[in-house]
VOTIDREN-788553 format. One line per field, with one value per residue (C-alpha): chain; residue in three letters; residue number from 1; x negated, y negated, z negated. Coordinates in steps of 0.1 Angstrom, whole numbers. Example, Ala and Ser with C-alpha at 12.3 -4.5 7.8 and 13.67 -1.06 7.14 Angstrom:
<atoms>
unit	(A / A) .
code	(ALA / SER) .
pos	(1 / 2) .
c1	(-123 / -137) .
c2	(45 / 11) .
c3	(-78 / -71) .
</atoms>
This chain:
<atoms>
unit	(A / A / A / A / A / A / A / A / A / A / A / A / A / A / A / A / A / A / A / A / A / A / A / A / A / A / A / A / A / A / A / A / A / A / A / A / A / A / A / A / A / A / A / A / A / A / A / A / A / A / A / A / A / A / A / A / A / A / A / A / A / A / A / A / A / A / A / A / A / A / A / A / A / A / A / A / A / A / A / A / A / A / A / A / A / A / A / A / A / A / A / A / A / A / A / A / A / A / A / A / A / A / A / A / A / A / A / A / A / A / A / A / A / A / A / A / A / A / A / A / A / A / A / A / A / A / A / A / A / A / A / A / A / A / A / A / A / A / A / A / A / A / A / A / A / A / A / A / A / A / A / A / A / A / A / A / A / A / A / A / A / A / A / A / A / A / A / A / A / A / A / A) .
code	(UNK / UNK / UNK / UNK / UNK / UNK / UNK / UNK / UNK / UNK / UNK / UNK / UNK / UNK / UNK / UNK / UNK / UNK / UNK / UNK / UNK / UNK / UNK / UNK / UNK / UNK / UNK / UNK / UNK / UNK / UNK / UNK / UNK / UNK / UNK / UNK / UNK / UNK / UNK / UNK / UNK / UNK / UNK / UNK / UNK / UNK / UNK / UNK / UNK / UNK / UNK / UNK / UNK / UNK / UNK / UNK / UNK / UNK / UNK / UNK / UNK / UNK / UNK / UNK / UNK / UNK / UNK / UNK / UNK / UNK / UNK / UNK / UNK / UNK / UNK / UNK / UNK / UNK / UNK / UNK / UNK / UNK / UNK / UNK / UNK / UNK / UNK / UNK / UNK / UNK / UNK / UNK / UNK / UNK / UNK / UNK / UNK / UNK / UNK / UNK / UNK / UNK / UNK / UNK / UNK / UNK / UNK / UNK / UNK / UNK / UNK / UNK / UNK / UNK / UNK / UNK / UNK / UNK / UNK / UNK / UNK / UNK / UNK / UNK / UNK / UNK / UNK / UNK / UNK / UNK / UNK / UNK / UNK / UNK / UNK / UNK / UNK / UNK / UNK / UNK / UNK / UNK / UNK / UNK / UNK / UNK / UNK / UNK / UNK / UNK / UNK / UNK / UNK / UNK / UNK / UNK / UNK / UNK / UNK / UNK / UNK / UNK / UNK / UNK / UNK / UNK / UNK / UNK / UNK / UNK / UNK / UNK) .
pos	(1 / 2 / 3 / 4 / 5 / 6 / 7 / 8 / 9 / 10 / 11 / 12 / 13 / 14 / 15 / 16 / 17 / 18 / 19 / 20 / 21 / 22 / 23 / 24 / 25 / 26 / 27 / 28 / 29 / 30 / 31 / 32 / 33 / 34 / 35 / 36 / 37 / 38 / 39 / 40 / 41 / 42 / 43 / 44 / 45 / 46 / 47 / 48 / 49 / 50 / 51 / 52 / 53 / 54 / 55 / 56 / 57 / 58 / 59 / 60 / 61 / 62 / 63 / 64 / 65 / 66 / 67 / 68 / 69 / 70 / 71 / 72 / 73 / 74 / 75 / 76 / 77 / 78 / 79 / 80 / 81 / 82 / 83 / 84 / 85 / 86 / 87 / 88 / 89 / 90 / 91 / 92 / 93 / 94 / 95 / 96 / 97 / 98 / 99 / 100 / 101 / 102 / 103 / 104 / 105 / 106 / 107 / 108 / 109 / 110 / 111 / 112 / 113 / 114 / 115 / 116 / 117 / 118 / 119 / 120 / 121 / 122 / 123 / 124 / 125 / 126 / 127 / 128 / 129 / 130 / 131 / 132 / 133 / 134 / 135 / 136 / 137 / 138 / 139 / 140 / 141 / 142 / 143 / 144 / 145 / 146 / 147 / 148 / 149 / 150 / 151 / 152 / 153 / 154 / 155 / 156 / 157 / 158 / 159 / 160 / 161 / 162 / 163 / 164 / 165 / 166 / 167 / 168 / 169 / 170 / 171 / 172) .
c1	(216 / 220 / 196 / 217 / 219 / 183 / 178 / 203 / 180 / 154 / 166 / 182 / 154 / 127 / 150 / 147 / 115 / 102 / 123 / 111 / 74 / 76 / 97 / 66 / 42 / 54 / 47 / 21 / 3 / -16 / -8 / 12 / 3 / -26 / -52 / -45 / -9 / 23 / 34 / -4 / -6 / 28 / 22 / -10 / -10 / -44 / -29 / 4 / 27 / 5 / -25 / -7 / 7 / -26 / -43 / -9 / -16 / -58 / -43 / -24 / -48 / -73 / -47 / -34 / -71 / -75 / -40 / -57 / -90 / -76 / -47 / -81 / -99 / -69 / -65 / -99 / -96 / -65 / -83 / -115 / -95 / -73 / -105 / -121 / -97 / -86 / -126 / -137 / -122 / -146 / -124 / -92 / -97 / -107 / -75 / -52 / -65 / -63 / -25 / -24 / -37 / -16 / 8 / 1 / -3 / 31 / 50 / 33 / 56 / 89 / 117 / 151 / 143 / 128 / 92 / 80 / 69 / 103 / 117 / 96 / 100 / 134 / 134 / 135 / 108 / 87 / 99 / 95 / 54 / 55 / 64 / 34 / 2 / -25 / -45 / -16 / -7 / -47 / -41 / -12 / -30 / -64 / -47 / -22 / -51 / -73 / -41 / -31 / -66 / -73 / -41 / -56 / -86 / -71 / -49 / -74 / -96 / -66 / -61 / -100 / -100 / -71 / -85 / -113 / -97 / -80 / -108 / -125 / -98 / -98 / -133 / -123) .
c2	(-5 / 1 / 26 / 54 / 62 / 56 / 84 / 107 / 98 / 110 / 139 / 152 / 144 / 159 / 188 / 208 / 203 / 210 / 244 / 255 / 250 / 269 / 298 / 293 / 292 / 326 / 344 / 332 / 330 / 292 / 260 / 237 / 207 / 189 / 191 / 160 / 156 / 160 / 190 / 205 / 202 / 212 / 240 / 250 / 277 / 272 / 242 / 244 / 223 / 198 / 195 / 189 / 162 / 150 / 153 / 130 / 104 / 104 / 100 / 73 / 53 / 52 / 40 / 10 / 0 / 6 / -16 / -46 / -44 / -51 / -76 / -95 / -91 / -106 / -131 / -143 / -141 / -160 / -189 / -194 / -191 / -223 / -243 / -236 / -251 / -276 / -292 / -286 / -299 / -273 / -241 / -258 / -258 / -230 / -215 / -234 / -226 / -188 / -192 / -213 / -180 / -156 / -172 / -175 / -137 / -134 / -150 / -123 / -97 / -96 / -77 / -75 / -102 / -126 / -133 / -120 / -156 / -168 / -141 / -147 / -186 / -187 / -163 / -182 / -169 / -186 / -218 / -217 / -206 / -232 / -264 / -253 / -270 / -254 / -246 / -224 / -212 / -204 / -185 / -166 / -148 / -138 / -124 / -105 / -88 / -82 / -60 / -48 / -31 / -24 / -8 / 16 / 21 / 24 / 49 / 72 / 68 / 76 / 107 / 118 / 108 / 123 / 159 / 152 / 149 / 180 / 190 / 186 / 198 / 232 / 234 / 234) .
c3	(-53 / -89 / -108 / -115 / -74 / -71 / -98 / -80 / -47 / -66 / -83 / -50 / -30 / -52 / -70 / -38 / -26 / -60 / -60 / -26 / -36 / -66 / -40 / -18 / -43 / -61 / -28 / -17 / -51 / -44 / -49 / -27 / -11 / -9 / -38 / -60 / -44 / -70 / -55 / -56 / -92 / -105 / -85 / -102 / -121 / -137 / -157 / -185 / -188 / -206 / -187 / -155 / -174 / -185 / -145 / -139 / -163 / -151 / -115 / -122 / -144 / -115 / -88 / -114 / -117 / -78 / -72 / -95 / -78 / -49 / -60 / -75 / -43 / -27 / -50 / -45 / -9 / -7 / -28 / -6 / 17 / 5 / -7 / 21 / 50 / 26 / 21 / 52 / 85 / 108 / 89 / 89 / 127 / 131 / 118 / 132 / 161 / 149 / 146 / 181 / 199 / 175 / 190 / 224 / 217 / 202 / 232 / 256 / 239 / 247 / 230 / 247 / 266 / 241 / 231 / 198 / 190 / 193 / 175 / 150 / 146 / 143 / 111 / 75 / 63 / 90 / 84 / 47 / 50 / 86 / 59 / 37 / 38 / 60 / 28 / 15 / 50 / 50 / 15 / 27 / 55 / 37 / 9 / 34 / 57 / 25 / 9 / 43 / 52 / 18 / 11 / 39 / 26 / -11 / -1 / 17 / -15 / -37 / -22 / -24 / -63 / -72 / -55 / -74 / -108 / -100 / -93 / -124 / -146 / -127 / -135 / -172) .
</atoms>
């Protein structure tokens, strides 16, 4: 996909919705969307054209430095993880028997008459991070479940902040 149809996804996908919230916000007279969402704040009458641009650039600040927190937390993760299996034969049990009963798991599900597990196995990127050694295997699941439940967690405090900073600038 090159970028010029990615910007006419964009433009067609946001043009109307952006249109119809400023329809909806002329007759009702308030905002739309959530407070802190895009829509919210271009919909804001209390701000111009600048200061909207302004709560936009605070907004995204504070997710960048939430992304990196978490990328480092991740990071972190992923390398006790590896030192940790790889120093100590107790932990490098311990996962692989975590991945025996993943799996064991896995081939209780079936889809279409296969079991997840050998769905699963017979997919290239499971034999690339299978011919790894356990410390990286070890690496590559801490740092996945520290970004997958602190993505949710991020994103439900992205949200908040960003109402906040609204918030704030409304207050001016």
């Amino acid at each position: 996909m090159n970028k010029a149809m990615i910007g006419i996804g964009i433009a067609t996908g946001t043009l109307p919705a952006m249109i119809s919230a400023n329809l909806i916000m002329k007759h009702s007279k308030k905002p739309i969307g959530t407070p802190g969402s895009t829509t919210h704040i271009l919909t804001n009458d209390k701000f111009d054209i600048h200061e909207k641009g302004h709560v936009k650039g605070e907004i995204i600040k504070e997710n960048i430095k939430n992304t990196a927190k978490i990328t480092g937390i991740a990071v972190g993760t992923a390398g006790i993880a590896a030192a940790t299996t790889n120093f100590s034969k107790k932990a490098a049990e311990l996962f692989q028997n975590s991945i025996s009963k993943a799996g064991n798991l896995l081939s209780q599900v079936s889809i279409k008459g296969k079991d997840l597990k050998t769905i699963l196995t017979n997919t290239k990127a499971y034999n690339k991070i299978n011919a790894l050694p356990l410390p990286a295997k070890a690496a590559i699941a801490a740092s996945t479940a520290v970004l997958t439940l602190g993505g949710i967690i991020a994103s439900k405090n992205a949200g908040k902040k960003a109402a906040y900073i609204e918030g704030q600038h409304e207050a001016k």
